[in-house]
Backbone as ProteinMPNN parsed JSONL, in Angstrom:
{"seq_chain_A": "XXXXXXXXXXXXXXXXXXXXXXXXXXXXXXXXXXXXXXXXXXXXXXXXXXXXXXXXXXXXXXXXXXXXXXXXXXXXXXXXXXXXXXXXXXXXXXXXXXXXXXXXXXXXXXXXXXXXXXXXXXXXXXXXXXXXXXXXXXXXXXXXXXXXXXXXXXXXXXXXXXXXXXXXXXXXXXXXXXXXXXXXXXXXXXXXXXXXXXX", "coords_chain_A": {"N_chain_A": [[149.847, 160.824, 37.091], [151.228, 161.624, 34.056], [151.266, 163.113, 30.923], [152.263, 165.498, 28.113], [150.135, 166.713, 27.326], [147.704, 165.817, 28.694], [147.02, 164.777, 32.373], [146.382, 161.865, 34.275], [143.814, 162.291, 36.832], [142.435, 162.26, 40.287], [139.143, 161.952, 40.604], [136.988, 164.839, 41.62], [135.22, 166.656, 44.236], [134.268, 169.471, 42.819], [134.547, 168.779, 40.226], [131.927, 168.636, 39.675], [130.015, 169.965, 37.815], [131.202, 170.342, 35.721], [131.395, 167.954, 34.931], [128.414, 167.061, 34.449], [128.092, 168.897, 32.581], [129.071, 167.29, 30.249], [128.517, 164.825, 30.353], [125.594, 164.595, 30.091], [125.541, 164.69, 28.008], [123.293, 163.01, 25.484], [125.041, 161.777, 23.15], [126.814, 160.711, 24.527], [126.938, 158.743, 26.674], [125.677, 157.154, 26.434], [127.005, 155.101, 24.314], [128.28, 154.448, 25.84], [127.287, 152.451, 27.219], [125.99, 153.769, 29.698], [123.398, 155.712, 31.054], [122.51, 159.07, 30.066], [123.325, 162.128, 32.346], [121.465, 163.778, 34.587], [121.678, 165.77, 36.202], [123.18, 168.299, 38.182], [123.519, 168.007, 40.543], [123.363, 164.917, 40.316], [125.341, 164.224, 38.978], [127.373, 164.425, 40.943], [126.724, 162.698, 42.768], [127.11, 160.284, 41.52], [130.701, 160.657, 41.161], [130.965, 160.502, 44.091], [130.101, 157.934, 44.252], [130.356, 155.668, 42.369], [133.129, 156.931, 40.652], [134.97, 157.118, 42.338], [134.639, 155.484, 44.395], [136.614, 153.561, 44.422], [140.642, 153.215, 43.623], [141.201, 153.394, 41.065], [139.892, 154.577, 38.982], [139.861, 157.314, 37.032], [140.029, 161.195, 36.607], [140.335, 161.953, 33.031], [142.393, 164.604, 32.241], [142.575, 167.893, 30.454], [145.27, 169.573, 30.035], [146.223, 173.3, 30.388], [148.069, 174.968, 30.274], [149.655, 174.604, 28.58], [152.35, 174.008, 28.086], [155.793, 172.476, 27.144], [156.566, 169.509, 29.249], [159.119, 169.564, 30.265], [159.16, 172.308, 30.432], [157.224, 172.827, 32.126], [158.056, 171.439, 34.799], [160.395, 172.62, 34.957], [159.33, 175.311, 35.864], [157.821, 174.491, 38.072], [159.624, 173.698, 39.471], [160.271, 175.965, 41.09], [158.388, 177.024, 42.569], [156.988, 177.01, 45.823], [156.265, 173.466, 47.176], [153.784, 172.547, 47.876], [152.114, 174.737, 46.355], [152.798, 173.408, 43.571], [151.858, 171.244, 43.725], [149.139, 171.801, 43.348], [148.795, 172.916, 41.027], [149.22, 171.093, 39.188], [146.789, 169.692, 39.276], [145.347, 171.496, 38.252], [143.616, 172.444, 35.144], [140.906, 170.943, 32.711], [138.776, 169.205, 32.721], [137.711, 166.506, 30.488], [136.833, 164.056, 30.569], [136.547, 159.875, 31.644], [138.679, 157.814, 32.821], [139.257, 154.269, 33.315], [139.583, 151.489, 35.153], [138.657, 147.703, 36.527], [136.613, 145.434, 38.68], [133.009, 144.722, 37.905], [130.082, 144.163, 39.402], [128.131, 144.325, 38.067], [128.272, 143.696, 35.422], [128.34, 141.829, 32.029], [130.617, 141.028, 30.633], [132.998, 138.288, 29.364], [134.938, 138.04, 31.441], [137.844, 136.707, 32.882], [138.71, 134.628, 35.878], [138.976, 137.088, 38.127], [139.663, 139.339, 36.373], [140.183, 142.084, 35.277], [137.646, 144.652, 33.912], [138.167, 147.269, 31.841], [137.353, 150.722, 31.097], [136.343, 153.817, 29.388], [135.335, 157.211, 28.541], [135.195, 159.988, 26.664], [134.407, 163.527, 26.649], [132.066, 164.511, 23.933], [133.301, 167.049, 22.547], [135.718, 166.592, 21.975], [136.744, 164.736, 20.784], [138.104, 161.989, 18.247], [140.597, 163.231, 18.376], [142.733, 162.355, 20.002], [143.034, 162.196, 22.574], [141.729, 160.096, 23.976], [143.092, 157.878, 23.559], [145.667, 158.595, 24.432], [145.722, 158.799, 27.115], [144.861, 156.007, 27.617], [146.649, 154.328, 27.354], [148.716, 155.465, 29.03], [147.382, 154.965, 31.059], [147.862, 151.883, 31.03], [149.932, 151.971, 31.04], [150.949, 152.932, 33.807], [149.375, 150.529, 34.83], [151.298, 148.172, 33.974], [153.299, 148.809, 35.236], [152.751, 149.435, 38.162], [151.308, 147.433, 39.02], [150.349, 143.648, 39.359], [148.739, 142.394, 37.741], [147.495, 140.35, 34.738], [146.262, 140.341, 32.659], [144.033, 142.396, 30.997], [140.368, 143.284, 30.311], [138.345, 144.399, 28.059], [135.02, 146.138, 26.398], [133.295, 146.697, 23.534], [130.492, 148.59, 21.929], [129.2, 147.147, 18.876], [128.319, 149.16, 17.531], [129.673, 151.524, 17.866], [132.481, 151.726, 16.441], [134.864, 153.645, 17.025], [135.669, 153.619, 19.874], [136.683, 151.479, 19.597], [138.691, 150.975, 18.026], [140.418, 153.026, 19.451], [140.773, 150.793, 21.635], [141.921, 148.924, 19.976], [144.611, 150.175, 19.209], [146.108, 150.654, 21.657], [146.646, 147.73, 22.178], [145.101, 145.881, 22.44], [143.545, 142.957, 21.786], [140.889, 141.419, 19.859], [138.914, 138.859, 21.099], [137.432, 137.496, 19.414], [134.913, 136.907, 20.532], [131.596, 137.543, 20.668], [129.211, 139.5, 22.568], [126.147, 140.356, 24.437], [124.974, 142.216, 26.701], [122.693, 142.741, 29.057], [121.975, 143.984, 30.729], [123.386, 146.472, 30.726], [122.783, 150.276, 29.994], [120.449, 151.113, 27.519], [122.153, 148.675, 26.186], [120.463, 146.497, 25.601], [119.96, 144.089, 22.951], [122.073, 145.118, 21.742], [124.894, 144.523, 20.224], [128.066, 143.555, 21.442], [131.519, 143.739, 21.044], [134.425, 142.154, 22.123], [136.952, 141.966, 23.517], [141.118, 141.617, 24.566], [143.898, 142.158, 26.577], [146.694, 141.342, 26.789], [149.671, 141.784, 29.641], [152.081, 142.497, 29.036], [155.754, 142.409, 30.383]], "CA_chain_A": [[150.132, 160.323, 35.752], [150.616, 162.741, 32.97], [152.034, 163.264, 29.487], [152.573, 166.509, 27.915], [148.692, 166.825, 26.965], [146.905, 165.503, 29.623], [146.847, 163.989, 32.883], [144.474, 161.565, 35.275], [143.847, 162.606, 38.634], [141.448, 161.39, 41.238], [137.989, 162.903, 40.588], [136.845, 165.787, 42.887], [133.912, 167.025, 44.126], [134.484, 170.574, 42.231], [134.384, 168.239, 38.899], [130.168, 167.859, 39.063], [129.325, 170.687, 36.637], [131.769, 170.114, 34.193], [131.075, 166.738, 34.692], [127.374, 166.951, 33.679], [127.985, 169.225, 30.846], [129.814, 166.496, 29.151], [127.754, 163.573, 30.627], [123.945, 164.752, 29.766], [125.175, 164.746, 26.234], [122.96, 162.099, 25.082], [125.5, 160.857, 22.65], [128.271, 160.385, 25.192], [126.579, 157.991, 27.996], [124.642, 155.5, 25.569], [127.513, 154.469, 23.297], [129.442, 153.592, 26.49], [126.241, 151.525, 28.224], [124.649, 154.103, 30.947], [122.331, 157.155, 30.357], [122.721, 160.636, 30.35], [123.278, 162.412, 33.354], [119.889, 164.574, 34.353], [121.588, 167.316, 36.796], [124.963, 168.369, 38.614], [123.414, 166.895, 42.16], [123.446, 163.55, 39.879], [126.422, 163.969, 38.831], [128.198, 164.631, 42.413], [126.765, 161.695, 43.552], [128.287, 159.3, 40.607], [131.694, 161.224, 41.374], [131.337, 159.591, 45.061], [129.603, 156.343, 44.307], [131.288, 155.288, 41.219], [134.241, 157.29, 40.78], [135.96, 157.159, 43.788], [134.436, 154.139, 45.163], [137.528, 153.025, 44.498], [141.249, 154.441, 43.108], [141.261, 152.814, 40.187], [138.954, 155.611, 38.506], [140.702, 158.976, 37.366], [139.239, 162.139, 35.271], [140.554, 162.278, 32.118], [142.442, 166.44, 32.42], [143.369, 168.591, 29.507], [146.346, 170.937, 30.483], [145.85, 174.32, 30.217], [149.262, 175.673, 30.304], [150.569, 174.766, 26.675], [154.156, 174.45, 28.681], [155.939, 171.052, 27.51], [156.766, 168.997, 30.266], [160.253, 170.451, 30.507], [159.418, 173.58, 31.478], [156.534, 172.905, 33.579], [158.621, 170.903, 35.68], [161.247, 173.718, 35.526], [158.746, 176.823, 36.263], [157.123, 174.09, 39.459], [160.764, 173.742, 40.772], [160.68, 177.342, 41.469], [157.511, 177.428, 43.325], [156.432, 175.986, 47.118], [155.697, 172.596, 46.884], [152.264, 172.896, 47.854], [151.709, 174.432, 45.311], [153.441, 172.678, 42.453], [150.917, 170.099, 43.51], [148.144, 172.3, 43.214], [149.111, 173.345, 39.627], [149.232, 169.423, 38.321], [145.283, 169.229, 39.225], [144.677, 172.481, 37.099], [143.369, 171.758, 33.453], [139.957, 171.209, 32.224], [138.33, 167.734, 32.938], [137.662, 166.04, 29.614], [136.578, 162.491, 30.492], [137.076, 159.443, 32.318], [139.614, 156.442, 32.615], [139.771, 153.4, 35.017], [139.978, 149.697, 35.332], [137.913, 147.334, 38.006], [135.832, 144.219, 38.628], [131.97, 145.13, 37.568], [129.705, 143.21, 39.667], [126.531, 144.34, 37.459], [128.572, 143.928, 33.565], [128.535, 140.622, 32.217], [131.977, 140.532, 29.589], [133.275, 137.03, 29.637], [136.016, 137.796, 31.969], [138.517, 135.442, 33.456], [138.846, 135.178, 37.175], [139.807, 137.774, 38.917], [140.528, 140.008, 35.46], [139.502, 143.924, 35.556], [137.174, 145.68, 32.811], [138.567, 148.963, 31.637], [136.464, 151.719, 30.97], [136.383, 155.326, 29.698], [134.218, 158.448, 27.899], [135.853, 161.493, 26.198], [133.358, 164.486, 26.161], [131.989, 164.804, 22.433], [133.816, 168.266, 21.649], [137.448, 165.88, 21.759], [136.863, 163.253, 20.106], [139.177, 162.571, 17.161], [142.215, 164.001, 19.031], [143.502, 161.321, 20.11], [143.003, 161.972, 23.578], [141.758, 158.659, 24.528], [144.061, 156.826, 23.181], [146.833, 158.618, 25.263], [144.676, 158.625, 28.338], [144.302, 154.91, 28.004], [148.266, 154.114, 26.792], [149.036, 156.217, 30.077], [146.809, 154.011, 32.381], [148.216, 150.785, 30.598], [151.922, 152.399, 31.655], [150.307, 152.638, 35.445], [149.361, 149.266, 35.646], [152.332, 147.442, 34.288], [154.626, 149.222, 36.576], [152.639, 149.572, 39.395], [150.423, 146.43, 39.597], [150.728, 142.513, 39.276], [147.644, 142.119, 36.617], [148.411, 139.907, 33.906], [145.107, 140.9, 31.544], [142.404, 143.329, 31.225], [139.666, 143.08, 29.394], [137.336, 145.558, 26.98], [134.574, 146.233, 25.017], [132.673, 148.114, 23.017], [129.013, 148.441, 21.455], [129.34, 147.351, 17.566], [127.896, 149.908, 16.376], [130.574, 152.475, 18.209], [133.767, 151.222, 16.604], [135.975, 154.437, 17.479], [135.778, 152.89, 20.715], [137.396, 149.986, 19.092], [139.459, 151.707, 17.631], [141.161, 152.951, 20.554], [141.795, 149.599, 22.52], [143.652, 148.146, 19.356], [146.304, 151.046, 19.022], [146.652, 150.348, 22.783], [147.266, 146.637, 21.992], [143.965, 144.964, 23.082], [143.189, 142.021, 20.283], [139.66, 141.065, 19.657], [139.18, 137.614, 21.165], [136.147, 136.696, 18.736], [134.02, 136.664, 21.336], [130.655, 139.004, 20.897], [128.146, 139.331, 23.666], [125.042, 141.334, 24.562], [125.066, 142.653, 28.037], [121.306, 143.498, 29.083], [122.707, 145.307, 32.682], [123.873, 148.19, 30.218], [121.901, 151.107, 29.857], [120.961, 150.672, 25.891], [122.512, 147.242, 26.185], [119.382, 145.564, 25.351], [120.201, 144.022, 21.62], [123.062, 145.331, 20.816], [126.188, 143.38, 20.293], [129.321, 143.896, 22.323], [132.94, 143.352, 20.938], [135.1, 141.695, 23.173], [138.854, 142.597, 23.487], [141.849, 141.403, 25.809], [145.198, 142.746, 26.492], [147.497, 140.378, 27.68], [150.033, 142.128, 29.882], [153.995, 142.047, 29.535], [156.356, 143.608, 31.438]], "C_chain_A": [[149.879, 161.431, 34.746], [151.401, 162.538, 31.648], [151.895, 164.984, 29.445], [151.121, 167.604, 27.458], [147.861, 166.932, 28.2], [147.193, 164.894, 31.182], [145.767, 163.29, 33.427], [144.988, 161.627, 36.73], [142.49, 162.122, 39.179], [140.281, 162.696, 40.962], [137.463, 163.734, 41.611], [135.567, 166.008, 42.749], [133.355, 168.873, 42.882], [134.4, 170.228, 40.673], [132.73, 168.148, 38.486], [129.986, 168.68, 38.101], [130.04, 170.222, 35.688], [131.057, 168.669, 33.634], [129.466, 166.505, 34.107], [126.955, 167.995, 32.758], [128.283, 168.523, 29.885], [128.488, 165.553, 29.387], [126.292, 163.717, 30.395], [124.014, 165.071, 28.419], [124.557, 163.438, 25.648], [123.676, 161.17, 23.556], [126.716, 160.576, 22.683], [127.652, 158.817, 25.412], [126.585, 156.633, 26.905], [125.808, 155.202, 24.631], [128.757, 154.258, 24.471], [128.32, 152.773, 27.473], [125.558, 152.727, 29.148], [124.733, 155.405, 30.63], [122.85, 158.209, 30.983], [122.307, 161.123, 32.193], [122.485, 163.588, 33.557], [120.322, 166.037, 35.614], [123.07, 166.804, 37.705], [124.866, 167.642, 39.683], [123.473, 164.917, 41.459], [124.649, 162.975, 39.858], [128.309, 164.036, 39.919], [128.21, 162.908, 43.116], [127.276, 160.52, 42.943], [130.093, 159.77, 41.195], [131.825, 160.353, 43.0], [130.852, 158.304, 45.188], [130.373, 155.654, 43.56], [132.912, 155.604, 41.025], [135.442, 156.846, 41.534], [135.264, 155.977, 44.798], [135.486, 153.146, 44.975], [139.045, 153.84, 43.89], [141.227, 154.059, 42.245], [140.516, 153.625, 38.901], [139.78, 157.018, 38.288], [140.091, 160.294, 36.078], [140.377, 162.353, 34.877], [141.069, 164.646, 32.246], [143.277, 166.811, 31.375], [144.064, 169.726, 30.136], [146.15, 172.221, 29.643], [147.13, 175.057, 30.213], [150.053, 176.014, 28.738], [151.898, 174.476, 26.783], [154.875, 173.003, 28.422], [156.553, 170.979, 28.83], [158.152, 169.458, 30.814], [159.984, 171.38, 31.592], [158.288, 173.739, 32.737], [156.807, 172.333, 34.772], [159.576, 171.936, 36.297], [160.531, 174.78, 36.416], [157.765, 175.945, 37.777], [158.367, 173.353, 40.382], [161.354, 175.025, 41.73], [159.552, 177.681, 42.651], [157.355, 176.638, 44.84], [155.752, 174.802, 46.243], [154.439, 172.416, 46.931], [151.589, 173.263, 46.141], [151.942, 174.087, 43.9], [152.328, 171.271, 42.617], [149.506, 170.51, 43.525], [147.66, 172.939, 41.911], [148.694, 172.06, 38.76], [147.567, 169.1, 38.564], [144.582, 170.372, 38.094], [144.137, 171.58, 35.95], [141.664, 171.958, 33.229], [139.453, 169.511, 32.168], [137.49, 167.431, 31.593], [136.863, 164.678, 29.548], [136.889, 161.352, 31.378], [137.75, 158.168, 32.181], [139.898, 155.435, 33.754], [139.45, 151.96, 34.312], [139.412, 149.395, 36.822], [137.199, 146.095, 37.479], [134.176, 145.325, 38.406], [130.873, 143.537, 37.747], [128.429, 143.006, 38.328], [127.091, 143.622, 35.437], [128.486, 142.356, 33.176], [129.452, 140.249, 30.381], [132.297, 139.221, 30.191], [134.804, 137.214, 30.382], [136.848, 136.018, 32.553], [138.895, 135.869, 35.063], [139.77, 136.109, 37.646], [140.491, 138.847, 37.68], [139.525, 140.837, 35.57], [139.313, 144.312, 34.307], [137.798, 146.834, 32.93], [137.065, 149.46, 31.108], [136.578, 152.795, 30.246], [135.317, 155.837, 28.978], [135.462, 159.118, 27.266], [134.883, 162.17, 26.34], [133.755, 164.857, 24.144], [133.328, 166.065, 21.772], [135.229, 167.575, 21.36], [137.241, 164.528, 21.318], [137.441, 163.623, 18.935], [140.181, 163.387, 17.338], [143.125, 163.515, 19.617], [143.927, 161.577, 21.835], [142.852, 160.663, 24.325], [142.465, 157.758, 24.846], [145.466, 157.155, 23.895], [146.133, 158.427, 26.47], [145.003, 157.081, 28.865], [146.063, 154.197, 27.897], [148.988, 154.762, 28.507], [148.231, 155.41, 31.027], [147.186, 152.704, 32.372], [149.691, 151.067, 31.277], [151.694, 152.265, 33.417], [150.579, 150.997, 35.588], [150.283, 148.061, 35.548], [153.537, 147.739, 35.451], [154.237, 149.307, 38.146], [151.456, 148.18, 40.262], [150.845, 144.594, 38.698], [149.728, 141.569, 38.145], [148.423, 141.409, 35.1], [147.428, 140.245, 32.321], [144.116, 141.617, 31.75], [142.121, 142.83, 30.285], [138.446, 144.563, 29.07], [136.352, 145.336, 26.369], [133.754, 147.095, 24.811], [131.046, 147.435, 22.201], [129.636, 148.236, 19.297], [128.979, 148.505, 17.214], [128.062, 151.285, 16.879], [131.962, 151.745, 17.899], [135.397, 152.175, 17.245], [136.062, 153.705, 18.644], [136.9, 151.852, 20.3], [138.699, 149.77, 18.927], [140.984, 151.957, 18.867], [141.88, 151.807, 21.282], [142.928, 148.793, 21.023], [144.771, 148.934, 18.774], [146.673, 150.9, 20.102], [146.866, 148.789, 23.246], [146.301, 145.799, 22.849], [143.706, 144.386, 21.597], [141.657, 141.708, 20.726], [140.051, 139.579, 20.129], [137.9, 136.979, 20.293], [135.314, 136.415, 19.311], [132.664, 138.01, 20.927], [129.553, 138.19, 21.77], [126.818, 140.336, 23.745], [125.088, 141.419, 26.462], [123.434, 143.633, 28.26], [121.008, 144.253, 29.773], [122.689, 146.432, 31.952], [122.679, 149.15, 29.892], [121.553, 151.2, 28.222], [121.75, 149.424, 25.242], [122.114, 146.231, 25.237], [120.065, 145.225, 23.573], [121.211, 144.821, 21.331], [124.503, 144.841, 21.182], [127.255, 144.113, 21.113], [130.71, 143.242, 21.897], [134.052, 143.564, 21.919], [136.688, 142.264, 22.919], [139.507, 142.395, 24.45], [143.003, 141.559, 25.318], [145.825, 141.862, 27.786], [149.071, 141.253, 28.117], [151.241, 142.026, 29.948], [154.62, 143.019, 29.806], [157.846, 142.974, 30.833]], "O_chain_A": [[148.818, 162.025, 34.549], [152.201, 161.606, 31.579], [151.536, 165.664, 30.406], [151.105, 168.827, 27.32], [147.41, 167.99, 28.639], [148.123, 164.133, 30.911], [144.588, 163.631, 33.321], [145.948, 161.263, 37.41], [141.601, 161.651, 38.47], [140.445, 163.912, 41.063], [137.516, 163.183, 42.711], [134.842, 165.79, 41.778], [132.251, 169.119, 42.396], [134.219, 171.139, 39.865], [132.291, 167.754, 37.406], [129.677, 168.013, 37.114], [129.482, 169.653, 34.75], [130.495, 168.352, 32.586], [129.381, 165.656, 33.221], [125.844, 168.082, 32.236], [127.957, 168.82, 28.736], [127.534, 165.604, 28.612], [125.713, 162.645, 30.571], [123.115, 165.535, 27.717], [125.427, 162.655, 25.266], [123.11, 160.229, 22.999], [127.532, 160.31, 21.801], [127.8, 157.897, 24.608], [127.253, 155.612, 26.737], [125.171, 154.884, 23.628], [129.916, 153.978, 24.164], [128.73, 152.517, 28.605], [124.356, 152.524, 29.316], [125.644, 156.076, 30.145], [123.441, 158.311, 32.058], [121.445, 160.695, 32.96], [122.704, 164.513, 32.775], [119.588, 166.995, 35.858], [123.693, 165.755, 37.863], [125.697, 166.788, 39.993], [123.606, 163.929, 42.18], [125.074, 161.917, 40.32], [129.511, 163.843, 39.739], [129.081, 162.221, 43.65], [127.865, 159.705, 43.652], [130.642, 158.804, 41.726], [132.77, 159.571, 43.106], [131.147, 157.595, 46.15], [131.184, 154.93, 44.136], [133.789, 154.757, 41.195], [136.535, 156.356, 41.248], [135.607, 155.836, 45.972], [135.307, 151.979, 45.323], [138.88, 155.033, 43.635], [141.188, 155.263, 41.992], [140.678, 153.122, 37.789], [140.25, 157.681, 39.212], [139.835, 160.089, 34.891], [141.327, 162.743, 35.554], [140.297, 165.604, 32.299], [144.405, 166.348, 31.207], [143.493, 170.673, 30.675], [145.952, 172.208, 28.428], [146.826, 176.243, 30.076], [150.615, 176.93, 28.138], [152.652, 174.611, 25.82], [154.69, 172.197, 29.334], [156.978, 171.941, 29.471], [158.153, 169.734, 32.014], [160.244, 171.446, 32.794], [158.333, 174.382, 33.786], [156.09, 172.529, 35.753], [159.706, 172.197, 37.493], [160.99, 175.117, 37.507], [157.081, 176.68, 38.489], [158.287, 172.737, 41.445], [162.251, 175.142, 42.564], [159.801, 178.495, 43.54], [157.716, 175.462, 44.806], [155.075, 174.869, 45.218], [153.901, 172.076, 45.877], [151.005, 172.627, 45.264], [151.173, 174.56, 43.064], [152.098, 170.467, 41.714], [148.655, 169.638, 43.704], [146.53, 173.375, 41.688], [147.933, 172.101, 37.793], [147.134, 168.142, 37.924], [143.625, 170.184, 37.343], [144.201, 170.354, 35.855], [141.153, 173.032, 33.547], [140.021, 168.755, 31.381], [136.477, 168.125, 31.509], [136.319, 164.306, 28.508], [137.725, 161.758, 32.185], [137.3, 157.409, 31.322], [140.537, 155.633, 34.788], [139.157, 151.625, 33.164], [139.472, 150.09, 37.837], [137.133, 145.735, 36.304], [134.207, 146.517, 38.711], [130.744, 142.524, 37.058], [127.989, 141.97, 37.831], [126.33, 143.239, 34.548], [128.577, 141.594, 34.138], [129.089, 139.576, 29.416], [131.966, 138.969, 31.349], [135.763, 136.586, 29.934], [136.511, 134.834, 32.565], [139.248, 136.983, 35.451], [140.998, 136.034, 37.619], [141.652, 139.222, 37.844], [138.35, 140.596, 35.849], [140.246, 144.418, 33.511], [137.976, 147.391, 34.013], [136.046, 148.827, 30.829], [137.719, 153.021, 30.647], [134.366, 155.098, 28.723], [136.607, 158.698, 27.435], [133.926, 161.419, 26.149], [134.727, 165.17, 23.456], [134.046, 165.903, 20.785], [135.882, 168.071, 20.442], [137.707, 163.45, 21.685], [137.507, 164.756, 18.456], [140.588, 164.187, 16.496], [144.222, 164.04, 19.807], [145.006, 161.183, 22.279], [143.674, 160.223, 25.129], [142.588, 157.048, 25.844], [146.328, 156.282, 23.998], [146.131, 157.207, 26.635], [145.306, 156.802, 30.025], [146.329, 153.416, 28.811], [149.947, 154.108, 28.916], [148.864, 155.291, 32.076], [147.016, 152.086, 33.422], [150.339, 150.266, 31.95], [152.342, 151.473, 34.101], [151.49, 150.386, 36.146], [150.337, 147.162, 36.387], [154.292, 147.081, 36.168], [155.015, 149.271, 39.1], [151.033, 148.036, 41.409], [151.495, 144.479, 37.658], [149.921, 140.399, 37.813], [149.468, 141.76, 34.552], [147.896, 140.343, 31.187], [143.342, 141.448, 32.693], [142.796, 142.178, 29.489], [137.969, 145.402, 29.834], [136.412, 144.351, 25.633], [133.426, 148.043, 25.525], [130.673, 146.277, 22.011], [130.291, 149.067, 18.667], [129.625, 148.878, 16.235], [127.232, 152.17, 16.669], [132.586, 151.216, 18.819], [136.465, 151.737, 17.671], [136.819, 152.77, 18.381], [137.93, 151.651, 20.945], [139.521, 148.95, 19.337], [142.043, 151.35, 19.024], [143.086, 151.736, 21.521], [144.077, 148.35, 21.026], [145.657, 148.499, 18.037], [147.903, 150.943, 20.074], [147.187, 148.517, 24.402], [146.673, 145.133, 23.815], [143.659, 145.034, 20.551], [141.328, 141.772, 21.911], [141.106, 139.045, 19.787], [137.468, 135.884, 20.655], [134.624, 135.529, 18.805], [132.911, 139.216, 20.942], [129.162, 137.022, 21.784], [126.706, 141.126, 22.808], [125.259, 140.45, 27.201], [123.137, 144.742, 27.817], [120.099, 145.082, 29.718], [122.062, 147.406, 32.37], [121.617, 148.649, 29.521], [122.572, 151.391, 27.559], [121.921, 149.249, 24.035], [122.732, 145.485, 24.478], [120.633, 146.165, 23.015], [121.008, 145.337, 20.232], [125.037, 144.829, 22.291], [127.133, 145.314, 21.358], [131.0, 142.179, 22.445], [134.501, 144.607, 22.395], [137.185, 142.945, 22.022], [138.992, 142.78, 25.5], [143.358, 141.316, 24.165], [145.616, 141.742, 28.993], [149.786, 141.48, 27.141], [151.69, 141.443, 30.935], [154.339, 144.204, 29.627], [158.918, 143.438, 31.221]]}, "name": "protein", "num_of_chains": 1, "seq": "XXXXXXXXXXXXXXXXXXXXXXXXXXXXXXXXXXXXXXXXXXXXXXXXXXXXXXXXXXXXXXXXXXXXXXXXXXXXXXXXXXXXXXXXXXXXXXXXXXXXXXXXXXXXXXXXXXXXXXXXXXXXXXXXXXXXXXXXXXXXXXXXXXXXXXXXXXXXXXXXXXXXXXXXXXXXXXXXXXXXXXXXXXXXXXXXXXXXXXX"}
């Protein structure tokens, strides 16, 4: 899955450092529920517990080429396939994006309906990464899955968050909750949000 910015690809093990340069920023983790990440062996082992404990999970990748999509399609019809698919993982891992059941979360889902998720690392925020990121995983799952709603939310008192799901067409259902599972959870409100799916 990509756009002309970014794509998401399946998280690797070669992602842990980056991954806990972004993630031990103490004012990533806590304004999405769970704490800073305390070292790269931490962050290896989220990458195979979490991550990839299922596919549904994909790092957030800023392209490094600058090439619109045009020509990077043109200049990876010229090369072995191999590696034309070894080029599309390049980039610079930014963040993460997925959708799933969450035995530990407690949003007022409806049976059988999948929480979304993501982060940005601080230095991209306000770039509107997210918001394609998440517009680009919404394009995934109408075309490639039978889901008729997800559901979202966010900490009041992080509305960019918020922000994001309603340019990607998640409505507030008036619901607020407190979720005490979350890391920083404790007392603080949770705005609800559901995106009802049409195809």
């Amino acid at each position: 899955m990509e756009t002309k910015r970014i794509l998401l690809r399946p998280w690797q093990d070669s992602d842990a450092e980056t991954l806990f340069k972004y993630a031990s920023d103490p004012d990533v983790g806590p304004r999405a529920g769970w704490p800073p990440h305390k070292s790269v062996e931490e962050s290896l082992e989220i990458i195979h517990t979490v991550f990839n404990k299922d596919t549904t999970t994909w790092a957030i990748v800023l392209k490094e080429t600058g090439q619109p999509m045009e020509q990077r399609e043109q200049s990876d019809a010229c090369i072995d396939s191999a590696e034309s698919r070894e080029r599309k993982t390049e980039g610079h891992v930014i963040g993460a994006m997925g959708y799933g059941a969450s035995c530990d979360c407690k949003l007022p889902t409806r049976d059988g309906e999948p929480i979304v998720g993501y982060w940005v690392a601080k230095p991209y925020w306000n770039k509107g990464y997210c918001t394609e990121a998440l517009q680009l995983m919404l394009d995934y799952i109408r075309n490639n899955t039978s889901l008729t709603s997800l559901l979202c939310g966010h900490f009041v008192d992080n509305p960019a968050s918020g922000r994001v799901m309603e340019k990607c067409g998640f409505v507030p259902t008036g619901e607020e909750c407190y979720d005490e599972t979350l890391y920083t959870g404790k007392g603080r409100p949770i705005r609800v949000l559901r995106l009802e799916i049409k195809r």
